[in-house]
VEXSEBA-188342 format. One record per residue (C-alpha): x, y, z; residue in three letters. Coordinates in pm, whole numbers, plus 50000, padded with zeros to 5 digits. Each point is the difference from the previous one (the first is absolute). Layout:
# residues N
XYZALA ...
This chain:
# residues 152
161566121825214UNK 500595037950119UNK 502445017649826UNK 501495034750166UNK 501935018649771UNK 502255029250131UNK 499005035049891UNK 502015011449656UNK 500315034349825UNK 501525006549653UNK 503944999549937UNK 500825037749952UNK 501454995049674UNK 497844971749794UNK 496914997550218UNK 500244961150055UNK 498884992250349UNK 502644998450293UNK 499664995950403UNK 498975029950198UNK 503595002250109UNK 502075002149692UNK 499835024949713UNK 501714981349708UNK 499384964249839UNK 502624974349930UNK 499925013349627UNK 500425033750044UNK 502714992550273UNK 501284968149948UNK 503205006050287UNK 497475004950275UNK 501515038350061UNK 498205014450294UNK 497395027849962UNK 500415032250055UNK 498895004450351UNK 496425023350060UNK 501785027950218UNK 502605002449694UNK 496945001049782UNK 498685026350199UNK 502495018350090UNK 501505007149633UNK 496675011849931UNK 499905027550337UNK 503365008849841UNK 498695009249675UNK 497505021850147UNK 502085013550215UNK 502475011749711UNK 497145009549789UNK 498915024450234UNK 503325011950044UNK 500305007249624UNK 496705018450015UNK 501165024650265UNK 502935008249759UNK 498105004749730UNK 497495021350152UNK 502905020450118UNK 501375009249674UNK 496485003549851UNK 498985027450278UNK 503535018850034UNK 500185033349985UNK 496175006049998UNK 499365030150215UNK 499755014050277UNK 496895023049904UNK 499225029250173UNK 496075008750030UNK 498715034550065UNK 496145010749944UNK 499535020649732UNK 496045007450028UNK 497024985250225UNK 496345006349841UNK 496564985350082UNK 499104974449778UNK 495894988350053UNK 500404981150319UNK 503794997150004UNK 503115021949897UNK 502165005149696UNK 503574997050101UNK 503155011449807UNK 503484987050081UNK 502855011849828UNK 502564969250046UNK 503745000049921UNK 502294971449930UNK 503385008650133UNK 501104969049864UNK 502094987949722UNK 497484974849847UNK 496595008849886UNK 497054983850218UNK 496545000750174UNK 499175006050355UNK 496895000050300UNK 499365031050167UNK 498145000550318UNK 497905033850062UNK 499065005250320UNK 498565024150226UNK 502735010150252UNK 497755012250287UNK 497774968849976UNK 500024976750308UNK 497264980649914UNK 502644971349871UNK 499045008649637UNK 503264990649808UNK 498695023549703UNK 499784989549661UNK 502924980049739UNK 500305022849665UNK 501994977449715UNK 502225024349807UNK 500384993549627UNK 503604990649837UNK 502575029850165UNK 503195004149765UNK 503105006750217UNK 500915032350112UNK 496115007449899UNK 497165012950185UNK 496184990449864UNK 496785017250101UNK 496784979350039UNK 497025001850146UNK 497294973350152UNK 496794999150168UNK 499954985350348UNK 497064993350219UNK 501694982450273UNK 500865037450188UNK 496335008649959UNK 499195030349823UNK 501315031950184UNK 502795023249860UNK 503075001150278UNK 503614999450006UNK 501374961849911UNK 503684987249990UNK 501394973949756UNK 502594974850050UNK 501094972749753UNK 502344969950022UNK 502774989649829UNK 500064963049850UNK 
């Protein structure tokens, strides 16, 4: 005597088993309702991602408005060992206080270097802040650099 049973799963609200096809058991839905159907399922759920990411964008909006634009400008280029101490002198022509990235570069370099990134500390609007960093990326020679930094 063989007996082949049909593959079952748990009902998705008590956990009793049920057919591979059906989501519910007769106690949990005693008037035989139809399921909710997989690309309903799956498509609420795309939806809620979907707005989620939406909502993100807004908030990240609002968090980063009026945060610059900062103006750069070199203040001083010294050797440092094998690299060189820059200063920048950043500005926040903003409303809101914030951070930026700096890129210092070499304008008359056309090797492809893309220079060095320079993190400025916290900028209060309407503010300019001096600081200064070592950077080994430009090698070690004293020459004329630029600065350019983005706004969020």
């Amino acid at each position: 005597m063989s007996t082949t049973s049909e593959p079952t799963h748990g009902c998705a609200r008590c956990g009793a088993p049920v057919a591979i096809d059906v989501g519910l058991c007769e106690r949990c839905n005693p008037l035989g309702l139809r399921d909710s159907a997989s690309s309903q399922v799956h498509g609420l759920a795309i939806g809620g991602v979907a707005l989620f990411v939406v909502v993100l964008a807004v908030v990240a909006r609002f968090a980063l408005a009026g945060i610059g634009p900062f103006d750069a400008t070199i203040g001083n280029v010294a050797q440092d060992g094998a690299g060189i101490a820059v200063t920048l002198v950043v500005t926040n022509a903003g409303k809101n206080p914030g951070q930026t990235t700096c890129r210092v570069f070499d304008p008359a370099d056309r090797t492809g270097n893309r220079g060095a990134l320079m993190l400025s500390p916290q900028i209060p609007p309407g503010e300019s802040v001096s600081f200064t960093q070592r950077i080994t990326k430009l090698g070690g020679e004293v020459r004329p650099l630029q600065a350019e930094c983005k706004s969020p």
